[in-house]
C-alpha positions in Angstrom: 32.7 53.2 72.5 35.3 54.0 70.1 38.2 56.8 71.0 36.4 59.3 68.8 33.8 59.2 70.8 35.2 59.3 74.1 37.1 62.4 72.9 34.0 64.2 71.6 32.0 63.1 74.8 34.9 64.4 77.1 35.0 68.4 75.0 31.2 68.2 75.6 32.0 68.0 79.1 34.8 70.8 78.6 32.5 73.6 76.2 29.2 72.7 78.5 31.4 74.8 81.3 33.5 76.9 79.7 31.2 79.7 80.9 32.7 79.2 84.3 35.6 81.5 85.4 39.0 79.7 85.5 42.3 80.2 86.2 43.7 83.2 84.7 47.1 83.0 86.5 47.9 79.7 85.4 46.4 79.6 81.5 48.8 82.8 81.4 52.0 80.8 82.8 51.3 78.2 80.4 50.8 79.9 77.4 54.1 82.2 77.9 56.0 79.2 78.5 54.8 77.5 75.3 55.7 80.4 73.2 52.6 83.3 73.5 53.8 86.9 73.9 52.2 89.1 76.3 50.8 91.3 73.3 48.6 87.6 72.8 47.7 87.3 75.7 46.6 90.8 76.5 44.7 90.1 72.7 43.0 87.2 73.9 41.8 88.7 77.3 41.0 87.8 80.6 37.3 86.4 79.9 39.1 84.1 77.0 42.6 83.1 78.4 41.5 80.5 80.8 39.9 79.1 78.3 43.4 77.8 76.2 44.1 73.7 75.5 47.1 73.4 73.0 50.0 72.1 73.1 52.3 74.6 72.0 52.4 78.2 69.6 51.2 77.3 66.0 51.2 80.7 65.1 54.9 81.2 65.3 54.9 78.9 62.2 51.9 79.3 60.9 53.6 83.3 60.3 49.8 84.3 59.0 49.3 87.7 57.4 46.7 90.2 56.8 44.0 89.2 54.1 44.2 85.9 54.4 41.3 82.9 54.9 42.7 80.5 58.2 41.0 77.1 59.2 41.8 76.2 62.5 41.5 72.4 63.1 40.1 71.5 66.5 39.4 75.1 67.7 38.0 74.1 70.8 37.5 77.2 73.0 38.1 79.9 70.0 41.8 80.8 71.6 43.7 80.3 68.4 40.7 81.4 66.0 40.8 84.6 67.7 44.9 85.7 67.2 43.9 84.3 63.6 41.4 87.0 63.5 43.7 89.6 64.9 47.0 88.6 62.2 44.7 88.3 59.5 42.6 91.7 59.9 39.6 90.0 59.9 39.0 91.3 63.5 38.9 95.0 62.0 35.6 94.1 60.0 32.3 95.3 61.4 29.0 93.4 61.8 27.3 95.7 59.4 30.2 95.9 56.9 28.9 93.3 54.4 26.4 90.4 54.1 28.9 88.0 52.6 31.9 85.6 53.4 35.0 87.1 52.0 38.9 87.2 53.0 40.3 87.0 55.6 37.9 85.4 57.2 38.5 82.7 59.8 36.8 79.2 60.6 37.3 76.5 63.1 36.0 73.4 63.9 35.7 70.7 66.2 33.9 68.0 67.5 32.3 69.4 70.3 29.4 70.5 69.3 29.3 72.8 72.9 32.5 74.2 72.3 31.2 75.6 68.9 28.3 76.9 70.5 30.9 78.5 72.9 33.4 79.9 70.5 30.4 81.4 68.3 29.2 82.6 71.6 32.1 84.3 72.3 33.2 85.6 69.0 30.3 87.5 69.0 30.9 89.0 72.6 34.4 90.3 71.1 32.2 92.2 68.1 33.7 90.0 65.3 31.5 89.9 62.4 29.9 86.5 62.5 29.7 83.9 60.1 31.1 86.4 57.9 34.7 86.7 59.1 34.7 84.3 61.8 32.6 80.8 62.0 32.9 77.8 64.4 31.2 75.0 62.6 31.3 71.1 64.2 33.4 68.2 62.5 35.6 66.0 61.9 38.7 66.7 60.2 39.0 62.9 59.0 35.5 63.6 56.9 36.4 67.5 56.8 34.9 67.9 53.2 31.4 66.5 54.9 31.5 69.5 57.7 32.7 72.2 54.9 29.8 70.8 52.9 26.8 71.1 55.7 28.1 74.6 55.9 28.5 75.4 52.5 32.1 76.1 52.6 34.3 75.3 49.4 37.4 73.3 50.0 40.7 74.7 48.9 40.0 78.2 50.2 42.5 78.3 52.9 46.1 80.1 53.1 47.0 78.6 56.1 45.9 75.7 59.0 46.1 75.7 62.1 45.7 73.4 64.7 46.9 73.1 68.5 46.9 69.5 70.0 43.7 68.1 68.1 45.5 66.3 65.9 47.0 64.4 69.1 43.9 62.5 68.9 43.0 61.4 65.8 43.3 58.0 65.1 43.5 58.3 61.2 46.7 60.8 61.2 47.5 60.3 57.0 43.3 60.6 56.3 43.8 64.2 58.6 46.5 65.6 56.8 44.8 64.3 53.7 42.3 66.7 54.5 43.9 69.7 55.3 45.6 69.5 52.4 42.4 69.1 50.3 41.0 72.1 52.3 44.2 74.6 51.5 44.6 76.3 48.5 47.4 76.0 46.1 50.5 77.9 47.9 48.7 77.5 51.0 50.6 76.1 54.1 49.9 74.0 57.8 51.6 74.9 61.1 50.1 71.5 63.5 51.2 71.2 66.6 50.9 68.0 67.9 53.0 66.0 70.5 54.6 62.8 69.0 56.3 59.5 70.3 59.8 59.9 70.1 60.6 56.0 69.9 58.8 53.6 67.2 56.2 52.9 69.6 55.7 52.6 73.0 56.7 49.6 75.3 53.2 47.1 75.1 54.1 45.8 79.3 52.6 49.4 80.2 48.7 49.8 79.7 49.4 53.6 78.3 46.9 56.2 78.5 44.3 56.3 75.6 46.1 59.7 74.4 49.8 58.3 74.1 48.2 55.7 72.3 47.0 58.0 69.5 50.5 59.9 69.4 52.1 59.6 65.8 55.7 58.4 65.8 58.2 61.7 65.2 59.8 60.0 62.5 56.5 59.3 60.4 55.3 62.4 59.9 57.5 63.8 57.6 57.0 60.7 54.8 53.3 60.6 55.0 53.1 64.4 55.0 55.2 64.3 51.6 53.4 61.1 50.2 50.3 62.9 50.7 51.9 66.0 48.6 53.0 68.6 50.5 56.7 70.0 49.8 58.9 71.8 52.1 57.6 69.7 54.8 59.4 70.6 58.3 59.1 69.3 61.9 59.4 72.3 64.1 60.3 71.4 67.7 58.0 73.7 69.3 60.1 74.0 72.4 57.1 73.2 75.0 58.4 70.6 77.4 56.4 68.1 79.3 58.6 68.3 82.3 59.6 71.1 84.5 57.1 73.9 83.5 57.0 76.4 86.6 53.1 76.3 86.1 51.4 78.2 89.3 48.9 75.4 91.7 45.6 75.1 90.5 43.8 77.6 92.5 40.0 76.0 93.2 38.5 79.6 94.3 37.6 79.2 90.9 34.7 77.2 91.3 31.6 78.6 91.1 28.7 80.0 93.6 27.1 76.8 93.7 30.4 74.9 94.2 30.2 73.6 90.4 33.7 72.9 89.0 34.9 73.2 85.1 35.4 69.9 83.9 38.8 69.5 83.0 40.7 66.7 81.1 44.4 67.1 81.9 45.3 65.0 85.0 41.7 63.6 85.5 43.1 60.3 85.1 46.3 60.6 86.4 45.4 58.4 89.1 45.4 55.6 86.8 49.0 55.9 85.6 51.2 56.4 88.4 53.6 54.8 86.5 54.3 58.2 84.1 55.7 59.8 87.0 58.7 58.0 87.2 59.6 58.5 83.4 60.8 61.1 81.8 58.4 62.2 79.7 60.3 64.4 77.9 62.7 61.6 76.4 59.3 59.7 75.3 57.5 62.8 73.8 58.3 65.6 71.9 55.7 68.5 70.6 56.3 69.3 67.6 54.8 72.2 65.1 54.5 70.6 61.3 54.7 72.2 58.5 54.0 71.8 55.3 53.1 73.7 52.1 50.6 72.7 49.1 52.1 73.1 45.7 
């Protein structure tokens, strides 16, 4: 089984409970840490929040305005889609306004095929006019043009891409950019937040975790963003440390009735590398926001 896989298996197991109440408390600690402001996360809501997995705040970059068409790449749990809605004023549209995709309009997708269902799920909950400004479709952003196709989406229709901590995991980092900027228009821009290796690569005497192992060097992503054609490229340190967050104790009165549990993938396997406590991890990683505009 191939990392892909394992990655698209484990968000199964992530979007087939995301129904589940969570932590509120500590998805709020998190996010304000990482850059959200309370206005976000009183947007997002207490039936959403829990429900957050990036990395850091693309939209502090990403600076996206009214009118405009956003992809978010790796939308998970809809979190990021849905302050895209609410900056692009696609969240002021009605059901019964129209019976056809225009601007703004927002669209993410991801592998998971239940956290699509999930998203859509929820989108609709909020009253966002679905498909028509908002639309959570399953893919791959390494073949992106194959998911825009099966949905009948055009490529270069975006202003702006998004993406919080999917691009962590993808093995073929240059064919990923490659595609976002295929999928931008011309004068369109990125804001990716991703966490990098800080050193060339990581000492081979350690069996690293499978995720560290898909981290892109910092220093690469600059030259293969600009080979690939974007200008004005720029690696934002997104200011979200590994190390000392003040993050409250998982609370686990947040199972259910039944005593099910959400599946979650941070820590899960933290057993297995003991060793990562006694680095700093903050001297071997670095989040980063990149952007990146298309001519």
């Amino acid at each position: 089984k191939d990392v892909k896989d394992e990655t698209a298996e484990a968000y199964e197991r992530v979007g087939k409970t995301a129904g589940m109440k969570g932590n509120v408390t500590r998805a709020r600690a998190i996010m304000t840490q990482i850059g959200y402001k309370e206005e976000d996360l009183a947007y997002i809501g207490e039936d959403d929040i829990y429900n957050f997995q990036g990395v850091a705040n693309p939209h502090i970059v990403a600076n996206i305005k009214p009118g405009e068409a956003v992809l978010d790449v790796g939308s998970g749990l809809g979190i990021d889609s849905f302050l895209a809605m609410r900056d692009s004023g696609a969240d002021s549209y009605q059901p019964a306004d129209e019976d056809t995709m225009s601007r703004p309009i927002v669209v993410g997708v991801d592998l998971a095929e239940s956290e699509v269902k999930h998203a859509t799920k929820r989108a609709s909950k909020r009253g966002y006019s679905v498909p028509q400004r908002i639309q959570f479709i399953r893919g791959d952003v390494e073949k992106l043009d194959e998911a825009f196709s099966m949905n009948n989406l055009p490529m270069e229709m975006f202003d702006a891409c998004i993406s919080n901590g999917a691009f962590c995991l993808v093995p073929d980092k240059s064919k990923a950019f490659g595609n976002v900027f295929k999928a931008l228009r011309p004068g369109g821009r990125m804001a990716i937040s991703t966490t990098t290796i800080v050193s060339d690569s990581l000492d081979p005497s350690f069996e690293w975790p499978v995720c560290m192992r898909m981290f892109a060097s910092l220093e690469s992503i600059k030259p293969m963003c600009e080979r690939i054609g974007f200008k004005n490229v720029r690696i934002v340190d997104a200011e979200s440390p590994m190390e000392g967050m003040e993050i409250p104790i998982e609370d686990e009165s947040t199972n259910n009735d039944d005593g099910r549990q959400r599946f979650k993938i941070h820590g899960r396997y933290a057993d297995q590398f003991t060793f990562l406590e006694n680095m700093d991890m903050d001297e071997l990683c670095k989040v980063v926001t990149v952007y990146g505009e298309k001519p």
